[in-house]
N, C-alpha and C positions, 0 to 999 in steps of 0.2 A: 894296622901296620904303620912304622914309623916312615914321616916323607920329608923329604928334599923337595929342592927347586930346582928348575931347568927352564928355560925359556922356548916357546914355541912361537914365532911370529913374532917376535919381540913383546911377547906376553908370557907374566912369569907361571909356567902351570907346576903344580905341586909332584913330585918324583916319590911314587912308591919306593919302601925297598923291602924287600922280599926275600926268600929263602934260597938259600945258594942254588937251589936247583933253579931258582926264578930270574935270581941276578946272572946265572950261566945264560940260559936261553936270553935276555933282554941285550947282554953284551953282545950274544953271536948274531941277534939280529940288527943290532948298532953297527957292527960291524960288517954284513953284509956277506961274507965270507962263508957262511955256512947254508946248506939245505937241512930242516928241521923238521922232525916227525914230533908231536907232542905226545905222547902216550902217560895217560892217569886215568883215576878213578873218578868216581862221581865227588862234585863237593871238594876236590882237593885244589881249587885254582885257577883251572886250565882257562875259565873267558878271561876271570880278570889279568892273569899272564898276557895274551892275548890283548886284551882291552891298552894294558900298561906299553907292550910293544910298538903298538901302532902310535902310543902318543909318541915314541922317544924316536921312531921315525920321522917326526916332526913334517912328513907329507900332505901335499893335498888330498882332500878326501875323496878326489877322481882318480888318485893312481893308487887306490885303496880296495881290495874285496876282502868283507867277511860272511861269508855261507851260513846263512843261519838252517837249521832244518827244524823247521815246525815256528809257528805263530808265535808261542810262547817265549820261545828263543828269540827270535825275529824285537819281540816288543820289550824284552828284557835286553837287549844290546842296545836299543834305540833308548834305553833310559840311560842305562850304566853309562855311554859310552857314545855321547850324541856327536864328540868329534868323528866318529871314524863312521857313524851309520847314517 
């Protein structure tokens, strides 16, 4: 995927950008303004959606939960995505 830049802590972190369906959900949670259900298939996105949200949140990673269910999940978030786990 082609990225941009964005600042987090005054550190420049690299901005996915993603597919209209991706860039919808990223603004509406930029924005604050929506409750989001994510509904997909297997393999179509949905952590790294997810993974990419939490950085453009640009929060601490104490006012942060992500639920992994199962080990595997659990140690595949904690690679992907070591800001937010």
């Amino acid at each position: 995927m082609p990225k941009a830049t964005l600042f987090s802590n005054r550190k420049p972190v690299e901005r996915l950008k993603g597919s209209a369906q991706q860039e919808r959900i990223w603004r509406a949670v930029e924005s604050g303004t929506e409750s989001l259900q994510i509904e997909a298939l297997a393999g179509t996105g949905k952590s790294t959606t997810l993974y990419e949200a939490a950085r453009r949140l640009d929060a601490p990673k104490s006012d942060l939960i992500y639920l992994a269910f199962g080990k595997l999940n659990q140690v595949e978030a904690a690679q992907k995505c070591p800001e937010v786990t």
